[in-house]
TIMIKOL-376151 format. One record per residue (C-alpha): residue in one letter; x, y, z. Coordinates in Angstrom, 1 decimal. Each point is the difference from the previous one (the first is absolute). Layout:
# residues N
TORKOL   type       c1       c2       c3
TORKOL      A        X        Y        Z
...
This chain:
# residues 372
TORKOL   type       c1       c2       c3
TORKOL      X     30.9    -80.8      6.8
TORKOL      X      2.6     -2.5      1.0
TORKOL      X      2.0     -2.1     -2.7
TORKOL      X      3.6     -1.6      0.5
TORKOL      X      2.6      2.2     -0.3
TORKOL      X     -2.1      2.9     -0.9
TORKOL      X      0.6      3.4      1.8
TORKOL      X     -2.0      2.2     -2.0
TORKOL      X     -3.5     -1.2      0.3
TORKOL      X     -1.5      0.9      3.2
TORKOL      X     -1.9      3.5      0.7
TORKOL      X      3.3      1.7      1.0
TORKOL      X      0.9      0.1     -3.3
TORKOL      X     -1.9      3.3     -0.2
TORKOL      X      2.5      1.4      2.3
TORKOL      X      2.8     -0.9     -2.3
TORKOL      X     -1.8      1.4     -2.8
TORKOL      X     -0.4      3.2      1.8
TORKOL      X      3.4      0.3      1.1
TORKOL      X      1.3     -0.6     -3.6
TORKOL      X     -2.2      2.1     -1.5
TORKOL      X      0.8      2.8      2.7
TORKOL      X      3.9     -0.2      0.0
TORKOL      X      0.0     -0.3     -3.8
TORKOL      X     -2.4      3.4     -0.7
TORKOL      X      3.0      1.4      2.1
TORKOL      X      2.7     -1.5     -1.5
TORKOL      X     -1.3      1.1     -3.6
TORKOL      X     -0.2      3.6      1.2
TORKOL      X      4.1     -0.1      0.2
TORKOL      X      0.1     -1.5     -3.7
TORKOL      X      1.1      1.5     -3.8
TORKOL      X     -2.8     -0.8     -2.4
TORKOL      X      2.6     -1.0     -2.5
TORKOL      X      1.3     -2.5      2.5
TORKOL      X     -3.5     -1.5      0.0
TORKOL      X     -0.8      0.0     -3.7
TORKOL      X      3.3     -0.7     -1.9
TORKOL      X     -0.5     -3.9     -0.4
TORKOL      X      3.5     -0.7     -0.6
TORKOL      X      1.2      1.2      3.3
TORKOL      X     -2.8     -2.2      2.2
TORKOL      X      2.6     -1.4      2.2
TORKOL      X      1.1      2.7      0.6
TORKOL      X     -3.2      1.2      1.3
TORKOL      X     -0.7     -2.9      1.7
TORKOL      X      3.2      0.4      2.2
TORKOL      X     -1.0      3.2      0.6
TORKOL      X     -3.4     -0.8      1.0
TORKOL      X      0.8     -2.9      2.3
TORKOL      X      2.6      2.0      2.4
TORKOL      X     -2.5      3.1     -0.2
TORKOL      X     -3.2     -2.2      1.1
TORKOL      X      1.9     -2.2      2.0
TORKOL      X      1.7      2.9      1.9
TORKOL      X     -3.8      1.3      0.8
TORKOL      X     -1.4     -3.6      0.9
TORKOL      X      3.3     -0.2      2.4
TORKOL      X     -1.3      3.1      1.5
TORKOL      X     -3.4     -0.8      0.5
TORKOL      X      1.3     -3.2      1.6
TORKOL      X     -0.8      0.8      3.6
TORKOL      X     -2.5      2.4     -1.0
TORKOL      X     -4.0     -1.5      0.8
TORKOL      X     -0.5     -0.3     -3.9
TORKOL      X      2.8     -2.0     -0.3
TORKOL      X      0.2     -2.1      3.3
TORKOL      X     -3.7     -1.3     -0.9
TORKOL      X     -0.6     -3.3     -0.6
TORKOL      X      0.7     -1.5     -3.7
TORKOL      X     -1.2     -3.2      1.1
TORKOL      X     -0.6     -2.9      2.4
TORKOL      X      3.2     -1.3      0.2
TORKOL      X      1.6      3.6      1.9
TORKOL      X      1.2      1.4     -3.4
TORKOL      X     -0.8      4.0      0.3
TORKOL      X     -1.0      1.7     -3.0
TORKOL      X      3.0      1.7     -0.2
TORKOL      X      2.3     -3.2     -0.3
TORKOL      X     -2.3     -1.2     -2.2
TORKOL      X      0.0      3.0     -2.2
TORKOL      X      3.8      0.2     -0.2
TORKOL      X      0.1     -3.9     -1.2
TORKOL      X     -2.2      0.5     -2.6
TORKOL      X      2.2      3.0     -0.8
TORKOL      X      3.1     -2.0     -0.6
TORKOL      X     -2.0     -2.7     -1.8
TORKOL      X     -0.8      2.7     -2.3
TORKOL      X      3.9      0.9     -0.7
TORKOL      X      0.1     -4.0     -0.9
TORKOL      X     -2.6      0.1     -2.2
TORKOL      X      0.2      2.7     -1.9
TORKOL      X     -2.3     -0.9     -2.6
TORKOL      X     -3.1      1.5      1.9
TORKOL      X      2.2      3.4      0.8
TORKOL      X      0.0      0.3     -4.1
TORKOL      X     -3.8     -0.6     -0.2
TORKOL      X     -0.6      2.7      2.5
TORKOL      X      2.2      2.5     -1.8
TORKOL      X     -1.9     -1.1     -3.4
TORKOL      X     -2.7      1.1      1.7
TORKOL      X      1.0      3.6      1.5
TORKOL      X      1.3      0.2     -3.5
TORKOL      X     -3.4     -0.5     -1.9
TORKOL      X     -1.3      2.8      3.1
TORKOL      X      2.8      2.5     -0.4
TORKOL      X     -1.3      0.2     -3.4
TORKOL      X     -3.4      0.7      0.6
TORKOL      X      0.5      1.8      2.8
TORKOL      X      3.5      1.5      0.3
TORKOL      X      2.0     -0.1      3.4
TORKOL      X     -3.3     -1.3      1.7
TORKOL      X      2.0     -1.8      3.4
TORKOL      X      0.9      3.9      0.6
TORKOL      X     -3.5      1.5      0.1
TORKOL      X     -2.5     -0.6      3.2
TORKOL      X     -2.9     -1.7     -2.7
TORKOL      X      2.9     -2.4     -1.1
TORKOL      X      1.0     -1.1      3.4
TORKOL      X     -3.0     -2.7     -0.3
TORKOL      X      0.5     -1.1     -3.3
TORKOL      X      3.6     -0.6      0.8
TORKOL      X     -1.0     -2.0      3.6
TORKOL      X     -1.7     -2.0     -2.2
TORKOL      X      2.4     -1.0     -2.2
TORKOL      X      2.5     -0.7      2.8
TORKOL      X     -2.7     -2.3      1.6
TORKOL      X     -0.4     -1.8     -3.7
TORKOL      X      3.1     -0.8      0.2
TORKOL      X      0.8     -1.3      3.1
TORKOL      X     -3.2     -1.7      0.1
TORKOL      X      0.9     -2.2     -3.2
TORKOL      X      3.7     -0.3      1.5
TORKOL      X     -1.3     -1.4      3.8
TORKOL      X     -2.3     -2.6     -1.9
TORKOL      X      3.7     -1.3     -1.8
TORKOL      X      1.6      0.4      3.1
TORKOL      X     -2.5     -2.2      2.4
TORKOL      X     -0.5     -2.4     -3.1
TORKOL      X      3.9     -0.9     -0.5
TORKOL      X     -0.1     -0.6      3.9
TORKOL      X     -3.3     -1.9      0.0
TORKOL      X      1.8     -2.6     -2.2
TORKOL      X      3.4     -0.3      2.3
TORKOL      X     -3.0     -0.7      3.0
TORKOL      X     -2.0     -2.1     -1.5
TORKOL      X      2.0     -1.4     -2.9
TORKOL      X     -3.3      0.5     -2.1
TORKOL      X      0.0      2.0     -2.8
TORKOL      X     -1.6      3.3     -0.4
TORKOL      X     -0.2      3.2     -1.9
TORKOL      X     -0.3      3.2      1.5
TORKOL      X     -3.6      0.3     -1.7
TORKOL      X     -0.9     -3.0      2.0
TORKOL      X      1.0      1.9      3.1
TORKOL      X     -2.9      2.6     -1.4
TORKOL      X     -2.2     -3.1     -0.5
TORKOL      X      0.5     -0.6      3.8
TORKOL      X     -0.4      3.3      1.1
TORKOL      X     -3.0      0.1     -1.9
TORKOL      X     -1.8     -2.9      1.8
TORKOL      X      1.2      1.5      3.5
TORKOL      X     -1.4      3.3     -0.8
TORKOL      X     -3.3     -1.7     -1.2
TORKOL      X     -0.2     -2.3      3.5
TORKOL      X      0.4      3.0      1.7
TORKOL      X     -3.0      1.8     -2.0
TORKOL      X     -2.1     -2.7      0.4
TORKOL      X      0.8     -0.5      3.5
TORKOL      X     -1.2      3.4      0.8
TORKOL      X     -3.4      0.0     -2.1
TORKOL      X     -0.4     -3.9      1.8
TORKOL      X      0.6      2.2      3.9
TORKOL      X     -2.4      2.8     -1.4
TORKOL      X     -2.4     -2.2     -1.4
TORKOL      X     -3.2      1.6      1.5
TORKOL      X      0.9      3.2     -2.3
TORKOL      X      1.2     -2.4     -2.8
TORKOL      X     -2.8     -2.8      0.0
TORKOL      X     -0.6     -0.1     -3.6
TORKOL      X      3.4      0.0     -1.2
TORKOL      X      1.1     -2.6      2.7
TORKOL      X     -2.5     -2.1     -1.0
TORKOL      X      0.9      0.1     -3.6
TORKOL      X      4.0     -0.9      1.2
TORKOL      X     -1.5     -2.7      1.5
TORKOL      X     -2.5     -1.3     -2.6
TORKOL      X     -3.5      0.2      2.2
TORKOL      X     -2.2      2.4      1.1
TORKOL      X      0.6      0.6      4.0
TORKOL      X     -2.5     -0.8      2.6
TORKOL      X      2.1      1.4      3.1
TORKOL      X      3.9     -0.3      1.1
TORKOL      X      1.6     -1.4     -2.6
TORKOL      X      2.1     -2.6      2.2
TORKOL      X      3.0      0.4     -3.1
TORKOL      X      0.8      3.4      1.8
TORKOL      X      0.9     -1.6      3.2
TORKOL      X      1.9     -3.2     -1.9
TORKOL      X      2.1      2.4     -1.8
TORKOL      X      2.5      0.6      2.0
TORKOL      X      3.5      0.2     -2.4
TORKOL      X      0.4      0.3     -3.5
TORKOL      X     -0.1     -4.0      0.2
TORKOL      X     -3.1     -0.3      0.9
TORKOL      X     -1.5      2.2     -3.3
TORKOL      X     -1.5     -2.0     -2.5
TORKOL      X      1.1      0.3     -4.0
TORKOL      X     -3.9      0.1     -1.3
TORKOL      X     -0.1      3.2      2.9
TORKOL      X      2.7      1.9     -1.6
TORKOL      X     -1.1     -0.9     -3.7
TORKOL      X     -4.0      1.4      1.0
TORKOL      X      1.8      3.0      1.8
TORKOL      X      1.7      0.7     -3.0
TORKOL      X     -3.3     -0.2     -2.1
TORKOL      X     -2.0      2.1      2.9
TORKOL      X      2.7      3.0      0.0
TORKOL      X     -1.6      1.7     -3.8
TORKOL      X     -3.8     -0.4      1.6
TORKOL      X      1.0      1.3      3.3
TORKOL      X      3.3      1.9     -0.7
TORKOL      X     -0.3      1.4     -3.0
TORKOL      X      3.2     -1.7     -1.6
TORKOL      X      0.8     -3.2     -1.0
TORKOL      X      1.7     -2.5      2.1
TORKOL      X      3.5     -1.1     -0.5
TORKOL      X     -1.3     -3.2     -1.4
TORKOL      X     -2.7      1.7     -2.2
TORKOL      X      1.5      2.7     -1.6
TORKOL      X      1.7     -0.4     -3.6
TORKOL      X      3.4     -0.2      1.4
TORKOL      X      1.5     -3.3     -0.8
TORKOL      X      2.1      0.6      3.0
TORKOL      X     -1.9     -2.5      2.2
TORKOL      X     -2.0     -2.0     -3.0
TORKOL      X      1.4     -3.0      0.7
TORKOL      X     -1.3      0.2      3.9
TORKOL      X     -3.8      0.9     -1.1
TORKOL      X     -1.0     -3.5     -1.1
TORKOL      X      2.4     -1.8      2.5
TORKOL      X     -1.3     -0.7      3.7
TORKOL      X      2.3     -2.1      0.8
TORKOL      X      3.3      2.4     -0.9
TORKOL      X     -1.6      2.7      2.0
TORKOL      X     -0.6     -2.9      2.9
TORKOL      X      3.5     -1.1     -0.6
TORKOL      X      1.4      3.8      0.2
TORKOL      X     -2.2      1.0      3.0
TORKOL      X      0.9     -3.3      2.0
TORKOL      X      3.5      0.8     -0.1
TORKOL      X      0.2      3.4      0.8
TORKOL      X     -1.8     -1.1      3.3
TORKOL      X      1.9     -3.0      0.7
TORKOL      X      3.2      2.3     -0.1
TORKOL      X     -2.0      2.5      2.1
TORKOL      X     -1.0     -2.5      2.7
TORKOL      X      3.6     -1.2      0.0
TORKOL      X      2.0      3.4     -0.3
TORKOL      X     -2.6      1.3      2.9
TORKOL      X      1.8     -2.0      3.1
TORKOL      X      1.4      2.8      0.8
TORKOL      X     -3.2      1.9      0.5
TORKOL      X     -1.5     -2.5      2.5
TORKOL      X     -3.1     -0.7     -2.2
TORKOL      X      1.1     -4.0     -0.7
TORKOL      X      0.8     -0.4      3.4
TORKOL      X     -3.4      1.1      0.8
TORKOL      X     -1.7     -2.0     -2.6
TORKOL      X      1.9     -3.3      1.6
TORKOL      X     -1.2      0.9      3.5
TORKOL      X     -3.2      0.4     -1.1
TORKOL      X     -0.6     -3.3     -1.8
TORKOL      X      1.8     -2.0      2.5
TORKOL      X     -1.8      1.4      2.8
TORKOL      X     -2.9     -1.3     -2.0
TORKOL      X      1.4     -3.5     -0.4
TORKOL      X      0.6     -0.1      3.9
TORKOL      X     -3.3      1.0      0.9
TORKOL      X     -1.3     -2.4     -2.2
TORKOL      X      1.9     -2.5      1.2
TORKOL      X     -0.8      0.8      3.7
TORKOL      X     -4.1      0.2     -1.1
TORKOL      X      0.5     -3.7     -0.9
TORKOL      X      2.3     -1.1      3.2
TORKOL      X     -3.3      1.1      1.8
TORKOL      X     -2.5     -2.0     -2.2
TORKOL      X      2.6     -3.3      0.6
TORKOL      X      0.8      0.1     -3.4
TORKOL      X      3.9      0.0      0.0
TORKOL      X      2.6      1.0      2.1
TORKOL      X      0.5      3.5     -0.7
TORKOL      X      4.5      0.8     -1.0
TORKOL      X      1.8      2.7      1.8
TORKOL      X      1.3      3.1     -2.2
TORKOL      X      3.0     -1.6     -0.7
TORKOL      X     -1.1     -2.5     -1.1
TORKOL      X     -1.4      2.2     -3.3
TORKOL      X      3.1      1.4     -1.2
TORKOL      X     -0.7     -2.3     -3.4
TORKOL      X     -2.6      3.1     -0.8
TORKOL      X      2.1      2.9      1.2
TORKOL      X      2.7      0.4     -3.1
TORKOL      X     -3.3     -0.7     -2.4
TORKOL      X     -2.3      3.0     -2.0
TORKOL      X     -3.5     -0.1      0.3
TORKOL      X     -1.2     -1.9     -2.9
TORKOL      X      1.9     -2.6      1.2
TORKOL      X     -1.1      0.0      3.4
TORKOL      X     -3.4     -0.1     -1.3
TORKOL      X      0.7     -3.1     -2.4
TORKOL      X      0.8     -1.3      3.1
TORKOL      X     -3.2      0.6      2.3
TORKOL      X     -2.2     -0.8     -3.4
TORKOL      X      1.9     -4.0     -0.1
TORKOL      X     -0.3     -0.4      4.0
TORKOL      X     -3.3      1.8      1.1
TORKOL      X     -2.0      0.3     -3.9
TORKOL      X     -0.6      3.0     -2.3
TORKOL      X     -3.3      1.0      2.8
TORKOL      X      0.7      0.1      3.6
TORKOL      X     -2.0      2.4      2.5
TORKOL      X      3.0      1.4      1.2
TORKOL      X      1.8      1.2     -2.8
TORKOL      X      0.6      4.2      0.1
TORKOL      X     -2.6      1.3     -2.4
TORKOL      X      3.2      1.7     -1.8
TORKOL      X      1.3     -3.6     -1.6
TORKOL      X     -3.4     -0.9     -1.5
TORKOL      X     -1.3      0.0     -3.8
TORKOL      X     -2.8      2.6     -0.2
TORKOL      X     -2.0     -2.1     -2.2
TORKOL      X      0.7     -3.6      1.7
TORKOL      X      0.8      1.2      4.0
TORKOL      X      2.2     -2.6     -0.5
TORKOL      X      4.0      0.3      0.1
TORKOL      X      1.5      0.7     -3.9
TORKOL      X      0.8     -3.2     -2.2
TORKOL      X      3.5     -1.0     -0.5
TORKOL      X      0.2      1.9     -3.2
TORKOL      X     -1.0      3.0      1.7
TORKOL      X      2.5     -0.2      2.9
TORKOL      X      3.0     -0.6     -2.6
TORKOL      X     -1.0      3.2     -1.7
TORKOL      X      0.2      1.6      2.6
TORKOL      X      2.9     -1.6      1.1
TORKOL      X      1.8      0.9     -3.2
TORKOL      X      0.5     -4.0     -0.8
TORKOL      X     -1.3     -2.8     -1.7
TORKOL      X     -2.6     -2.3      1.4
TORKOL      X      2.7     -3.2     -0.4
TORKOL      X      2.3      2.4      2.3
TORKOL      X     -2.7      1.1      2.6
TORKOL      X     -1.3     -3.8      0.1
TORKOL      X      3.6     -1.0      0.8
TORKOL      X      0.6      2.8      2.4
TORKOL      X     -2.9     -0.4      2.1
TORKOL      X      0.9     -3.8      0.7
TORKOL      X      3.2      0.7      0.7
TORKOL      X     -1.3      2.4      2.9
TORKOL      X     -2.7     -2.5      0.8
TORKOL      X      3.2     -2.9      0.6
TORKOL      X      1.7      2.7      2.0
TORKOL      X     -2.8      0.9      2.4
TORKOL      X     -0.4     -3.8      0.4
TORKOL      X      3.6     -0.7      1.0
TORKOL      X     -0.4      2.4      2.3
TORKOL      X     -3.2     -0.4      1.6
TORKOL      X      1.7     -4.1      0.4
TORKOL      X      2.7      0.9      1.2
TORKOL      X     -1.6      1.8      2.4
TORKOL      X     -1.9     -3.0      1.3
């Protein structure tokens, strides 16, 4: 999952955890109990913790654990493990929390970190804490990104929904094992492909009412509740409200699309649909319908994401047009989405998309006239 500023939220986060967890079993191995359990000298220990751990992750730095990839933006695991390290000495607050704890286990337990069955419950601990301290960290920067606010549970929130889209996107490409419980996510009982599988293509394109009946399916077909079903009140305020989850979802795939340059896949998506438009247009040079522009002259389209591309085709050519890829269409309709469902997926308001999609109409005029 991709959010601005965020480092910690993509799958190579298990690689940090695994190197933190690693280099600190190690690093506790060299440590004084007393150290560890005498609250009044927890600076102390935490001094002595960071240049222990850090001296560890520094050596595992060019090592294959620690050169693997953090995240998508070419932070290794070991850089990122190392930042999270001093962010740790900054905040200290969640250092004291994680000594509470060894405290409350030294006393059922005794010297457990030094014992092969503690080694677990101590990795565990560690990964509490940095887990709770990452969510902080890639708040705080979420807000210098984005200038929104945001609190590191709604960075769980997020995660949440990602790791849910992900689920669901799974059952939707398994669906032949999975008929009954994909049919449930999508409210009807399925007749053949469901045409949703092949239309899902990011997290953008997954539908609140999907997650909420997922949630509802997992206790049936799981055996647990889902996040949004269980008596948690962690995610209450998300069970009854389609269009947060819409809201949420929409922009961790608009960031997605835009953070993903890099990767080629927008580029692709533009060549695609503009191949389209020129074919189209080149189909109705040969009918004598209109004279057909040359590629330049659609660079109005080019800086433009898909749902407003599509705005676009649905004012000039009509929500139903023969040669529209089955992938744009409405299941239901086998039409093009409505307005309101191209803004959410655009992450915008219908007022904004409107006003958009004329602009990029004006610009494709100017150029296709001045061009004559």
């Amino acid at each position: 999952m991709r959010l601005p500023g965020t480092r910690y939220q993509e799958h190579g986060w298990e690689q940090v955890r695994k190197l933190l967890g690693h280099c600190s079993l190690q690093a506790f191995q060299q440590c004084e109990a007393h150290l560890l359990l005498d609250h009044s000298r927890a600076a102390e220990a935490l001094e002595w913790y960071a240049g222990a751990c850090g001296r560890l992750l520094r050596d595992h730095a060019r090592r294959a654990r620690g050169e693997a990839a953090g995240n998508s933006y070419g932070d290794s695991a070991a850089e990122l493990a190392l930042a999270l390290l001093y962010e740790l000495q900054a905040q200290p607050a969640d250092w004291d929390v994680f000594l509470a704890a060894l405290a409350a286990e030294h006393g059922r337990s005794g010297a457990f970190w030094r014992e092969p069955s503690g080694q677990g419950v101590l990795r565990k601990k560690v990964n509490d804490m940095f887990a709770v301290l990452r969510d902080k960290v890639d708040s705080d920067n979420y807000q210098v990104a984005s200038g929104q606010p945001c609190s590191p549970n709604k960075i769980y929130t997020y995660r949440m929904l990602d790791t849910a889209y992900r689920e669901i996107a799974q059952l939707f490409a398994n669906w032949e094992h999975n008929a009954v419980q994909v049919g449930a996510i999508l409210g009807r009982e399925l007749q053949g492909f469901p045409i949703e599988a092949r239309q899902m293509r990011s997290i953008a394109h997954c539908r609140a009412e999907w997650l909420i009946r997922w949630s509802e399916t997992l206790e049936r077909f799981g055996g647990a509740p889902g996040p949004l079903h269980t008596r948690s009140k962690r995610f209450a305020s998300l069970k009854n409200n389609p269009g947060k989850i819409a809201a949420m979802l929409a922009e961790i795939g608009d960031y997605e699309e835009l953070s993903a340059n890099q990767d080629g896949d927008w580029q692709l998506d533009q060549a695609e649909s503009l191949s389209w438009l020129e074919d189209l247009w080149r189909v109705a040079e040969e009918a004598e319908l209109s004279p057909a522009p040359r590629k330049v002259e659609l660079a109005a389209l080019r800086e433009e994401a898909l749902p407003i591309r599509l705005a676009v085709f649905q004012a000039l050519l009509g929500p139903a047009d023969d040669s529209y890829p089955e992938e744009w269409l409405e299941p239901g309709s086998g039409e093009l989405p409505p307005m309101t469902r191209l803004a959410e997926m655009a992450g915008i308001s219908v007022p904004t998309l409107r006003k958009r999609r004329n602009e990029t109409i004006d610009r494709l005029n100017a150029e296709l006239g001045s061009s004559t």
